[in-house]
C-alpha positions as CSV (number, residue, x, y, z in Angstrom):
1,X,0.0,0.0,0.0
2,X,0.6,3.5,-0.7
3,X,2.5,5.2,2.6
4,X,-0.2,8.3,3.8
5,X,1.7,12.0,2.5
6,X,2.0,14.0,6.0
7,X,2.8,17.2,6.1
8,X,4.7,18.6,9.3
9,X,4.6,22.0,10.5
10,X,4.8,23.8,14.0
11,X,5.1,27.1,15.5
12,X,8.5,26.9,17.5
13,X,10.7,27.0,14.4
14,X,12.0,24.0,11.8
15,X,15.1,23.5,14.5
16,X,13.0,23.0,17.4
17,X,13.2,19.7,19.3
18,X,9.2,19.6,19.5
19,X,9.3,19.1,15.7
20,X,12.3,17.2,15.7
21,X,10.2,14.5,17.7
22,X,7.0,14.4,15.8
23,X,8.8,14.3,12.6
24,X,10.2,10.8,14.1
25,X,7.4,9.2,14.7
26,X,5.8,10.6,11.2
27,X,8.1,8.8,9.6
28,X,7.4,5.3,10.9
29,X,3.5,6.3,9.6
30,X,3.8,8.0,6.1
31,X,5.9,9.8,3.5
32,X,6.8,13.3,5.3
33,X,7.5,16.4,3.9
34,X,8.3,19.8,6.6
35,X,7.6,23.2,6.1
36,X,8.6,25.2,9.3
37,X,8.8,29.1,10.2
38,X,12.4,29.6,10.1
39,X,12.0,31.5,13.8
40,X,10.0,31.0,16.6
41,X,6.2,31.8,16.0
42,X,4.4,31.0,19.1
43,X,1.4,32.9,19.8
44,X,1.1,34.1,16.4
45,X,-2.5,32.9,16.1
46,X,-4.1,32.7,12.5
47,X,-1.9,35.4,10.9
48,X,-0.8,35.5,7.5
49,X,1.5,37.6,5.6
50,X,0.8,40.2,2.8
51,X,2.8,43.3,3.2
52,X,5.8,41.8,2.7
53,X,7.6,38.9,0.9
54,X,8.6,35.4,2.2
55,X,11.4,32.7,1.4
56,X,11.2,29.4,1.4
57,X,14.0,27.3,1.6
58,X,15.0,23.7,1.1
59,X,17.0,22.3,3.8
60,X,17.2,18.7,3.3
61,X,19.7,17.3,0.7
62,X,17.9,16.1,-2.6
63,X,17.6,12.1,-1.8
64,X,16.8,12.4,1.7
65,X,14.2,10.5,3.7
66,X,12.5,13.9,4.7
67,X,12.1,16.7,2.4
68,X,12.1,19.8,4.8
69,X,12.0,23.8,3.7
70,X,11.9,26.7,6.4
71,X,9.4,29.3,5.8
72,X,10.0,33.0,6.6
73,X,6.6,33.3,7.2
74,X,3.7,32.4,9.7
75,X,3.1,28.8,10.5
76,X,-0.6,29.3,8.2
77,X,1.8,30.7,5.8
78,X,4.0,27.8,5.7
79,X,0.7,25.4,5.9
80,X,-0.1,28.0,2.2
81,X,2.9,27.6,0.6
82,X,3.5,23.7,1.2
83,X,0.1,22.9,-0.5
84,X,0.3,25.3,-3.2
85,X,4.0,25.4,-4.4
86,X,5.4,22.2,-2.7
87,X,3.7,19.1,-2.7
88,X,2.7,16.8,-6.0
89,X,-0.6,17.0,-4.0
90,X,-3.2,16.8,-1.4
91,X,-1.6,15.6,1.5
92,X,-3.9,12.6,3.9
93,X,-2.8,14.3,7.4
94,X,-1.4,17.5,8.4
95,X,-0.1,17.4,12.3
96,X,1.6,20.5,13.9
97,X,3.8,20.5,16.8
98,X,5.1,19.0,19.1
99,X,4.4,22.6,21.1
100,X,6.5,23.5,23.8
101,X,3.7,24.6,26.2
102,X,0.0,23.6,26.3
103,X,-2.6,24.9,24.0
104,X,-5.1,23.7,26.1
105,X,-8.9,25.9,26.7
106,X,-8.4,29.7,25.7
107,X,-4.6,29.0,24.6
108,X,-6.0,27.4,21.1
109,X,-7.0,30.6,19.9
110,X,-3.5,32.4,20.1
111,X,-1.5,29.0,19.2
112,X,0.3,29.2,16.1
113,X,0.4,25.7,16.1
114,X,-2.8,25.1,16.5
115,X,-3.7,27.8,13.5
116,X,-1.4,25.8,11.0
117,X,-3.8,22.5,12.0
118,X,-6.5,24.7,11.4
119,X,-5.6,26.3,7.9
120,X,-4.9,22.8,7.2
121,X,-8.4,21.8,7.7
122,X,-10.3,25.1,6.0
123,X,-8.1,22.9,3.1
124,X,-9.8,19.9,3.6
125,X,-6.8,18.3,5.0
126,X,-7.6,16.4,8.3
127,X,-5.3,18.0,10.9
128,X,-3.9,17.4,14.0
129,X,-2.2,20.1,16.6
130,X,-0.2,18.2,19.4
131,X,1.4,20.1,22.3
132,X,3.3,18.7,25.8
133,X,2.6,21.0,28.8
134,X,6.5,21.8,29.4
135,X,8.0,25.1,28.1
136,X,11.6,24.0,28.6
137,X,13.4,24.1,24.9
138,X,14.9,20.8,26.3
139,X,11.7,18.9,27.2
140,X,11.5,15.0,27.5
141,X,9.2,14.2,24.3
142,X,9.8,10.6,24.4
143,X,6.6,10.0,26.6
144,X,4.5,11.8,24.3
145,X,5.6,9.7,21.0
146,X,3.4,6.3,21.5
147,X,0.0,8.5,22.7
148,X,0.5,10.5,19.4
149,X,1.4,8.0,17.1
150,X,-1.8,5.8,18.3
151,X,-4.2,9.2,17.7
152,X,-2.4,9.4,14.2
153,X,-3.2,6.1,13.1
154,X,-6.5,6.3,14.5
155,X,-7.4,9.6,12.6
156,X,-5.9,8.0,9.3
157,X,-8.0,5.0,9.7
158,X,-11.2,6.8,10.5
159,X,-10.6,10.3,9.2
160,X,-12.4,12.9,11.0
161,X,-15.7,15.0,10.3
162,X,-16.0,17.9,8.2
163,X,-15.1,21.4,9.2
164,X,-12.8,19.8,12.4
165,X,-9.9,19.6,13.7
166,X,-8.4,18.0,16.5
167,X,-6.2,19.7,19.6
168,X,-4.2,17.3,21.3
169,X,-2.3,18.2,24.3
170,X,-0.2,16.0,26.6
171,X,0.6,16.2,30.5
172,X,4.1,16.5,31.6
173,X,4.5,13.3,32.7
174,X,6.5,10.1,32.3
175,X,4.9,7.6,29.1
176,X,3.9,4.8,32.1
177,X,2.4,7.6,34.5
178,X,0.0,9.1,31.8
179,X,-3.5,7.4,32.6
180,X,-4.6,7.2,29.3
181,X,-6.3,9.4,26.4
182,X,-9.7,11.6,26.8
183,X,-11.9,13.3,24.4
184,X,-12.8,16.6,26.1
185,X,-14.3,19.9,25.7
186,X,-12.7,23.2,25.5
187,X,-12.0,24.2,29.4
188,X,-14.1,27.7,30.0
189,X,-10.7,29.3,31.2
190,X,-8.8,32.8,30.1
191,X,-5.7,34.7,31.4
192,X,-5.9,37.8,33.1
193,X,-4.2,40.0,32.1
194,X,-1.5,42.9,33.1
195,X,1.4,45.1,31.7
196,X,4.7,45.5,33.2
197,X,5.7,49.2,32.2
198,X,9.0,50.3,32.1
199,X,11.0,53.4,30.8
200,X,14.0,53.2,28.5
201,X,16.9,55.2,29.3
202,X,15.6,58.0,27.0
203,X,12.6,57.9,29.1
204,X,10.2,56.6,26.7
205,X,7.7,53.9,27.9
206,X,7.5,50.3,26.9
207,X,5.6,47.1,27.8
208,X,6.1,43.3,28.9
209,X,2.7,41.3,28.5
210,X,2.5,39.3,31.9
211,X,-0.6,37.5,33.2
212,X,-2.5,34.6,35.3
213,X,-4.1,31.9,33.8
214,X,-7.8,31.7,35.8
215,X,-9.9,28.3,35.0
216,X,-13.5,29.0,36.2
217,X,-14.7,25.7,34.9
218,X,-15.4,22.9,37.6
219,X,-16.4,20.4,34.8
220,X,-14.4,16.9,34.8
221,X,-15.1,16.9,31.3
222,X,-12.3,19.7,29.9
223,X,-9.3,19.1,28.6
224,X,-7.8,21.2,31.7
225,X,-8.9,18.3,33.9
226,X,-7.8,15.8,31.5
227,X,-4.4,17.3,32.1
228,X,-4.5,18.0,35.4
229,X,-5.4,14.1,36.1
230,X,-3.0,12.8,34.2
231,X,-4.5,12.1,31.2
232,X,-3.8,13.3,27.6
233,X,-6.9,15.6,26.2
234,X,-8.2,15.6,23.0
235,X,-10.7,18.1,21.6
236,X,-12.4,18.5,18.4
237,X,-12.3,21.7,17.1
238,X,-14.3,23.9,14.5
239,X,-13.4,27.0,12.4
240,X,-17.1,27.8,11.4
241,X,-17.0,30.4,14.1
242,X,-21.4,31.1,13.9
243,X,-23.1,31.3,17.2
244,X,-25.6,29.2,16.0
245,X,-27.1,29.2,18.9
246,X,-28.0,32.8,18.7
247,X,-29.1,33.4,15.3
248,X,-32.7,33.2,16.3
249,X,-32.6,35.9,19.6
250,X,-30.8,37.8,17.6
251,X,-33.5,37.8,14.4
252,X,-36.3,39.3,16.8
253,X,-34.3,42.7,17.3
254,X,-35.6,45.4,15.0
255,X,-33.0,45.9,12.8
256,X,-35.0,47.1,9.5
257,X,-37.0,49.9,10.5
């Protein structure tokens, strides 16, 4: 049979370890191809560029096992560029990651990485985001390789329905202490927000972006529970952004007079 195309992208740069890891357990799966921001990207949500060019560049040698480019661009820029310019065609799984940091709750809508999966899926392109709760450039991602290659697999053999995506993120924990895999809902969570001010030596005033991360949701059902028990969390998630739920309260306010 056929090996499944997969197309690898994150937010943390082509040389971050993250990648590095998913890229190794891609290639027991499918045929792999990387495109990569050639920087860190983190938090760069669903931006794309168009006021100014990009490069792409190839950085693997011409017979390798991995064709890889870095992307001067956006992580939904390199997602846009490796459909359009690189690949013979459609690839059968786009997964993004591996994230330094969780994108759990609120987090998925300022992730890069989880943006790439996304842009991915507004292609038709079933899509996966993965992300390890550990910030540290040097994380242990070998616990996390088994859990995602089993929720690959799984996706490839079922595929998943229209319009989603899925946000996988995975406790900071060792492979044999991780309880097992749930399917969860967004956690109804948000950071509060504050700004460190500070003066230059000229005198002119600048800003740091700090914050706490608040979870008001008591439900055992959210992927910040999953993680917080010990379990990894998976959550499907849409890019049809309608309130559907308000359409009709919002059809009885007179708006044609």
């Amino acid at each position: 049979m056929k090996k499944p195309l997969i197309l690898v992208v994150n937010d943390d740069g082509i040389n971050a370890p993250g990648i590095r890891a998913l890229i190794s357990v891609m290639q027991d799966i499918g045929e792999v191809v990387v495109v990569a921001p050639d920087k860190p990207q983190s938090a760069m949500g669903h931006a794309i560029t168009i006021n100014n060019i990009m490069y792409l560049n190839k950085m693997s040698a011409e017979h390798a096992e991995v064709l890889e480019y870095s992307c001067s661009g956006t992580p939904v820029d390199c997602v846009k560029l490796a459909v359009n310019e690189i690949l013979h065609r459609k690839p059968d799984l786009c997964v993004s990651g591996i994230n330094h940091g969780s994108n759990s709750s609120i987090n998925v809508i300022y992730s890069g990485t989880m943006s790439a999966a996304v842009e991915a899926g507004i292609e038709g392109i079933p899509a996966i985001g993965f992300s390890l709760l550990d910030y540290d450039w040097n994380a242990d991602f070998d616990s996390a390789k088994n859990f995602i290659k089993q929720i690959t697999l799984e996706t490839l053999k079922n595929g998943l329905p229209k319009g989603v995506v899925l946000n996988v993120n995975l406790p900071k924990l060792k492979e044999n202490e991780i309880k097992g895999i749930k399917i969860c809902r967004q956690a109804n969570a948000l950071w509060m927000e504050k700004f460190d001010k500070r003066k230059t030596p000229q005198g002119k005033d600048y800003y740091w972006l700090t914050g706490e991360f608040v979870n008001n949701d008591h439900g055992q059902d959210t992927d910040e529970w999953a993680l917080a028990n010990g379990y990894v969390s998976v959550v499907p998630v849409q890019f049809d952004l309608t309130a559907y739920q308000a359409i009709g309260e919002l059809n009885i306010w007179n708006l044609n007079q």
